[in-house]
C-alpha positions in Angstrom: 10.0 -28.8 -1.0 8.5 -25.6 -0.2 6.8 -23.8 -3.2 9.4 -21.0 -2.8 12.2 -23.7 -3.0 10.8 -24.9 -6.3 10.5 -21.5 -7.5 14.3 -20.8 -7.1 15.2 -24.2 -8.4 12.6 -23.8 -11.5 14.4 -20.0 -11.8 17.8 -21.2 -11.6 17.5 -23.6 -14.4 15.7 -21.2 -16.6 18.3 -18.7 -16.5 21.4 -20.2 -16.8 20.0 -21.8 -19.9 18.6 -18.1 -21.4 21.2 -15.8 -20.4 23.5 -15.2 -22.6 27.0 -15.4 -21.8 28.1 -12.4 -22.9 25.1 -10.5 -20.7 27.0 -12.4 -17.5 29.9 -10.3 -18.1 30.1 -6.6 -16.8 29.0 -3.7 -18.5 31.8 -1.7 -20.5 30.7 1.8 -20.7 27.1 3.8 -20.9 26.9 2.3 -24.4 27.0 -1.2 -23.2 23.9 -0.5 -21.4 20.4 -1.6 -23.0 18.2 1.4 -22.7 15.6 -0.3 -25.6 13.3 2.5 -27.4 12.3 3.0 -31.0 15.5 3.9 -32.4 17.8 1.1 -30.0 20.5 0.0 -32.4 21.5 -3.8 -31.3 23.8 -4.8 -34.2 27.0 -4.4 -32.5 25.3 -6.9 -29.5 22.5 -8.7 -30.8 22.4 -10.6 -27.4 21.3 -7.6 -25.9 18.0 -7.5 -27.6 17.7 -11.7 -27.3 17.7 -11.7 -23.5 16.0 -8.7 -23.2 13.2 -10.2 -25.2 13.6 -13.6 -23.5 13.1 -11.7 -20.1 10.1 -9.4 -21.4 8.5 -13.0 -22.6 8.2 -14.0 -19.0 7.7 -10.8 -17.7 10.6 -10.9 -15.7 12.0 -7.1 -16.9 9.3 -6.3 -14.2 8.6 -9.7 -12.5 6.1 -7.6 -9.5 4.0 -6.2 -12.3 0.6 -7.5 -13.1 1.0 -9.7 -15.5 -1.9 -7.6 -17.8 0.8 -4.8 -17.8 3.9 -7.0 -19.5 5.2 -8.2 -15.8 5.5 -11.6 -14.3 2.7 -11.2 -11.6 5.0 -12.3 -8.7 4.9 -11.6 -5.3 7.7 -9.6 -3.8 9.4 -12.9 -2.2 9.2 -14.2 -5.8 10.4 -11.1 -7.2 13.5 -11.1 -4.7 14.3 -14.6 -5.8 14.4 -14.0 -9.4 17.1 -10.4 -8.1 19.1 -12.8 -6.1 19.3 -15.9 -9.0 20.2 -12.9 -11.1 22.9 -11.7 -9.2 24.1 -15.2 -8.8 25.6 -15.7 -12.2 26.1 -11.9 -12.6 23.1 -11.4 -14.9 23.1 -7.7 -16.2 19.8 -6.1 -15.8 17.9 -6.9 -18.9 16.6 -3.0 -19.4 17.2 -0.2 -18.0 14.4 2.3 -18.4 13.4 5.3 -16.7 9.7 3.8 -17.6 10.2 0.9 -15.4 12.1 2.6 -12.8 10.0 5.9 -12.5 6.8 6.5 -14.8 5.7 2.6 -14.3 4.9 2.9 -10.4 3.6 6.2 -11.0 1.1 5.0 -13.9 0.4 1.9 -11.7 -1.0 4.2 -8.8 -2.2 7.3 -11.0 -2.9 6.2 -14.0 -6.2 5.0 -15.9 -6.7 1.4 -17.1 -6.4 3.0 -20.8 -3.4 5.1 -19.8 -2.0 1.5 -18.4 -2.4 -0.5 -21.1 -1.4 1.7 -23.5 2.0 2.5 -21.7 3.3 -0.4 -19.3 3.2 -3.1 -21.7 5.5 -1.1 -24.1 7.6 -0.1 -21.3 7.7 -3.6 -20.3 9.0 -5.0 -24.0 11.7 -2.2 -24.1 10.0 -0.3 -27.1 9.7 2.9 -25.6 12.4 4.8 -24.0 11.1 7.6 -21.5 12.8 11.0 -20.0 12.1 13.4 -16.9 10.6 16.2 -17.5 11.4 17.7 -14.0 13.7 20.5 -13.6 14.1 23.9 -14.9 16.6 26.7 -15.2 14.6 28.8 -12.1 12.9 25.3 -10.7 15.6 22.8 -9.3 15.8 21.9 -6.0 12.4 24.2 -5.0 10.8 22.3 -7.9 7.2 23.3 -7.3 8.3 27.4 -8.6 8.5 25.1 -12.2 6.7 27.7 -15.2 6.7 25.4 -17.9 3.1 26.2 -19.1 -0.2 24.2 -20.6 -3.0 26.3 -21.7 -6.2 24.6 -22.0 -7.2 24.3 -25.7 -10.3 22.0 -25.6 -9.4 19.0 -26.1 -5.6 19.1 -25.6 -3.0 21.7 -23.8 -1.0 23.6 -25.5 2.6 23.6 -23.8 5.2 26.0 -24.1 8.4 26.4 -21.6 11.8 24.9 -21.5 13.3 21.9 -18.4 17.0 21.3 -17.6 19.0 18.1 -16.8 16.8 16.0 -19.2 19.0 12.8 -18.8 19.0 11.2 -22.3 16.0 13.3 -23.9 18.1 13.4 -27.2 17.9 9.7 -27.2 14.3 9.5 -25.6 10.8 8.9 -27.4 8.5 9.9 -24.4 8.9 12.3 -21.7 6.9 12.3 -18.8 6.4 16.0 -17.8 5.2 18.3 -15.3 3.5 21.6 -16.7 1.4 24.9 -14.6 -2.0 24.5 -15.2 -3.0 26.9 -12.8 -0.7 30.6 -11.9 -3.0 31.2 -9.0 -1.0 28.6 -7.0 2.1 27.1 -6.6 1.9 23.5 -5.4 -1.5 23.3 -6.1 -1.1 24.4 -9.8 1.0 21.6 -11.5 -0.5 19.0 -13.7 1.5 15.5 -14.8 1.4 15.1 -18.3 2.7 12.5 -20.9 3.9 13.1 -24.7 5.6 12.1 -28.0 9.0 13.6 -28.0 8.7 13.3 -32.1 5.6 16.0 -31.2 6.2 19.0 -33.6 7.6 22.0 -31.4 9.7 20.1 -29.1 13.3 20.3 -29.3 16.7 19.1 -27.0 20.1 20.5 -26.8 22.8 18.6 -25.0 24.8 19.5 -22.1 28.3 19.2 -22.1 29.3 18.0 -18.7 32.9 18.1 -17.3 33.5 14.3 -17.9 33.2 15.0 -21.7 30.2 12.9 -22.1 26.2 14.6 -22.5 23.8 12.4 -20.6 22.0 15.8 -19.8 20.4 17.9 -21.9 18.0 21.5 -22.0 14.8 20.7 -23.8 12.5 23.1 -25.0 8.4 23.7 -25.8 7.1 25.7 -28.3 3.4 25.3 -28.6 3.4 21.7 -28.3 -0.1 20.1 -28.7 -0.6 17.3 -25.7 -3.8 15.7 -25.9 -6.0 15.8 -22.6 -5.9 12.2 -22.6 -2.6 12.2 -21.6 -2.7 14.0 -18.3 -2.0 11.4 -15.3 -4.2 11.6 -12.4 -6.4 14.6 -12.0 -5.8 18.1 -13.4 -3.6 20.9 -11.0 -2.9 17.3 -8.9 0.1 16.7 -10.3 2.1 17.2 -7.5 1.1 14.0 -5.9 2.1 12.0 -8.9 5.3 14.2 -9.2 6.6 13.3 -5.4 5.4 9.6 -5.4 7.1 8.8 -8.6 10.7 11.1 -6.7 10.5 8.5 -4.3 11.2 5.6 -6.8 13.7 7.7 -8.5 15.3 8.0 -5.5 15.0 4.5 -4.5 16.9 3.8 -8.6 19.6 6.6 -8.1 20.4 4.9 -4.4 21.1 1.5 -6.5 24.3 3.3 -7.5 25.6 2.5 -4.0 25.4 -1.5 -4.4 28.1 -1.4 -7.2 30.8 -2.8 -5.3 28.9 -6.3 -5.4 29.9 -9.3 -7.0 34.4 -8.7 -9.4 35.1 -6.0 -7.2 36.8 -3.7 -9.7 38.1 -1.5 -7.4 40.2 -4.2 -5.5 41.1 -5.5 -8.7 42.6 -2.2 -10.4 44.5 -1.8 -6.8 46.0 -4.7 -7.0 47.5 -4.5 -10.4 48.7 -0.6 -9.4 50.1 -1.4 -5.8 50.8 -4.8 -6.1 50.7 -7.7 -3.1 53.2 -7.5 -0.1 54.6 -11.0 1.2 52.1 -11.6 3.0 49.6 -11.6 0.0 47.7 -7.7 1.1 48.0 -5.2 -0.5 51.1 -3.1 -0.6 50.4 0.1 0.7 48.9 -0.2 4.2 46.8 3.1 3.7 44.9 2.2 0.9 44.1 -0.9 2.1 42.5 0.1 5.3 40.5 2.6 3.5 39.2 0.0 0.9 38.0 -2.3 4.1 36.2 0.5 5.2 34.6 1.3 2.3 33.9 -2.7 1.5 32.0 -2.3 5.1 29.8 0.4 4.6 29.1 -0.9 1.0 28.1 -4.2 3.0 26.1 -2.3 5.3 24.2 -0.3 3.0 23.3 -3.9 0.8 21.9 -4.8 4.0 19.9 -1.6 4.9 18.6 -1.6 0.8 18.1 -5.3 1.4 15.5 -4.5 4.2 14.2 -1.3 2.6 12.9 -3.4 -0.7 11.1 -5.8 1.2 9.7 -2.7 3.8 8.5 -1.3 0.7 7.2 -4.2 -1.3 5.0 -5.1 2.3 3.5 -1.2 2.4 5.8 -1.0 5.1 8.7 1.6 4.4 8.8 5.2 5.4 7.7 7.4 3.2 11.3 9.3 3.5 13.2 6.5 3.6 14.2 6.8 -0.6 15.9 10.0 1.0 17.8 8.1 3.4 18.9 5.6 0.7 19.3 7.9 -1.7 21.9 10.4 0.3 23.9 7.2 1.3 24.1 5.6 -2.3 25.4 8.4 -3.9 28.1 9.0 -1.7 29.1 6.1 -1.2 29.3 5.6 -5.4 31.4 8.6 -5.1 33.5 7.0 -2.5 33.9 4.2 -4.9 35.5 6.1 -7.5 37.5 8.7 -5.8 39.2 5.3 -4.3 39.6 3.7 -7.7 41.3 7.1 -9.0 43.6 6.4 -6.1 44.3 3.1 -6.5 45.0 3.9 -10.6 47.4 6.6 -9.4 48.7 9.0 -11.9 47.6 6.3 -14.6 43.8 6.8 -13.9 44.0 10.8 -14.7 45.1 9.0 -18.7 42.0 10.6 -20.9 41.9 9.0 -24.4 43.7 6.0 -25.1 42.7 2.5 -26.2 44.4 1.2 -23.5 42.3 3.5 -20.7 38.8 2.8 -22.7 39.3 6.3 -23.8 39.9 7.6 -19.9 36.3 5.0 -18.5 37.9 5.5 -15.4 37.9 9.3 -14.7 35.1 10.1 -17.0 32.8 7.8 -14.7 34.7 9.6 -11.3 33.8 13.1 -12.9 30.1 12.0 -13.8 29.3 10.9 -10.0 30.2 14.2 -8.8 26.5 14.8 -10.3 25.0 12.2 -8.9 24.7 13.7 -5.4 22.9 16.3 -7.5 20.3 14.9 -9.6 17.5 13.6 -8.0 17.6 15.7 -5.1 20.7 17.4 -3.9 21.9 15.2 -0.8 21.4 18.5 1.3 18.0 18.6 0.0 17.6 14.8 1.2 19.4 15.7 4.8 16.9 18.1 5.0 14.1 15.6 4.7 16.0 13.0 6.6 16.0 15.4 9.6 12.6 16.6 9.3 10.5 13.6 8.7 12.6 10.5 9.9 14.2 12.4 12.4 11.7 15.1 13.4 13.8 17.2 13.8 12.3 21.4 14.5 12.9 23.5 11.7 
């Protein structure tokens, strides 16, 4: 028996005895999701917080961290074993975080050791929920024109300005942020910072978005006091920590395309619509033939993010290639849901009813219409796809 062998064996056995049932089961709505943080409120699922802990115990909410910074240590074939054991009994993810997704790999490459130690292990345990600072109301797709400011004040900045699209900052106790430290430059003038969202002169407003629901939000600045101590990587460099860590956003937003794996929900709402013909298909011959396609791309792209993961965890991915997967992932997500609206027929446009989850269905098919817009616009990553995978001229 290969080490390897006995790792998924030893893996196996350890989750099916710690995973809760009920975290085997899929996820309802945005509320059903485990976000952790300060203020996470797990009496309506206590199980939540027991596997999450369970999970952070091992380190196995970031099993390819160092072990010194809450992970498990593993290496990436290790890492890909404890995804694919996961996936076996439908595990839900444990956390989701915006700190393990996007700040951790930033802190891990930029970061100091006291910056590390102070931050990873929190984000690890699910005790600190994080949001982007990123975007601005003259600063979205051409981020680098961002004017958020941070005036020098000796020993700590003193920020004042206002970002836009905040996902979650009304629920969030951190934001990582990117502030002008220098006006003489554009690129070259932008420092990574970190900060206490509880920090007196910082405020959030949300967004209403056409789905009814307010992931998003406007967050403002006045004269917030950030300690020096809190800048990642080196001052007016922030724009290297800013596209290193839009590359593993990228990489999280692209995830959105893998949906389809495992109770396919879309076949499953077709079928009770439509119905089977005699010879057990379903009924109407258009639909189906555009739900195989879909199920082949989905396939295809679980393959290509298959080989991207292990390209990256080997050093060996392009450094566009997020772009690639993140253009793809998106629109195929959208895909997903503009065939589940018509596979629902007039029944999925139902808004507020017990029996429609109060309208899940078309809430979640108006909310991915934004999702080829956050992270990147998917002409922005076309852009990059031809220029720097393709080479495109300009």
């Amino acid at each position: 028996m290969t080490d390897l062998t006995q790792f998924r064996a030893e893996t196996r056995a350890w989750l099916e005895e710690n995973v809760p049932r009920s975290m085997r089961e899929p996820v309802k709505s945005d509320a059903d999701v485990n976000w952790g943080g300060r203020n996470a409120d797990y009496s309506n699922n206590p199980d939540q917080k027991l596997y999450m802990d369970r999970m952070a115990a091992r380190g196995w909410t970031v099993p390819d961290w160092p072990k010194a910074y809450g992970g498990g240590g593993h290496s990436p074939e290790e890492t890909k074993i404890i995804r694919e054991e996961m996936a076996r009994i439908k595990a839900r993810n444990p956390l989701n975080s915006f700190g393990i997704s996007m700040l951790g790999p930033a802190l891990l490459k930029y970061g100091t050791e006291e910056q590390k130690l102070e931050h990873l292990n929190r984000i690890a345990r699910g005790e600190i929920r994080w949001c982007q600072g990123y975007s601005e109301p003259n600063a979205g797709s051409d981020l680098a024109a961002l004017a958020t400011s941070a005036e020098d004040a000796g020993d700590h900045f003193i920020v004042n300005g206002q970002k836009v699209w905040t996902s979650y900052a009304d629920k969030a106790d951190w934001i990582f942020c990117l502030v002008r430290t220098d006006k003489t430059t554009k690129q070259g003038g932008i420092s990574f910072v970190l900060f206490d969202m509880e920090t007196p002169g910082v405020s959030t407003k949300p967004i209403l978005l056409i789905s009814g629901y307010s992931p998003f939000c406007e967050t403002f600045f006045d004269d917030v006091k950030v300690p020096k101590a809190n800048l990642v990587g080196e001052l007016n460099k922030g724009w290297d920590v800013a596209k290193y860590l839009l590359g593993h956003e990228r990489e999280m937003i692209s995830g959105m395309g893998l949906a389809s794996t495992g109770r396919n929900p879309l076949i499953d709402g077709a079928i009770a619509t439509i119905g089977l013909d005699h010879d057990g298909r379903l009924a109407d011959p258009v639909l189906r033939a555009q739900i195989a396609l879909f199920e082949v791309r989905a396939r295809a792209f679980g393959m290509m993010s298959e080989r991207f993961i292990d390209e990256l965890k080997h050093g060996r991915a392009h450094p566009a290639q997020p772009s690639m997967m993140k253009y793809y992932g998106t629109e195929l997500n959208k895909a997903r849901h503009e065939l589940m609206m018509a596979a629902g027929g007039s029944d999925a446009l139902e808004w507020e009813s017990e029996a429609s989850s109060g309208g899940a269905l078309p809430r979640a098919w108006l909310r991915t219409k934004a999702n080829s817009i956050e992270g990147g616009t998917s002409e922005v990553q076309l852009n990059i796809i031809a220029k720097r995978i393709l080479e495109l001229p300009s």
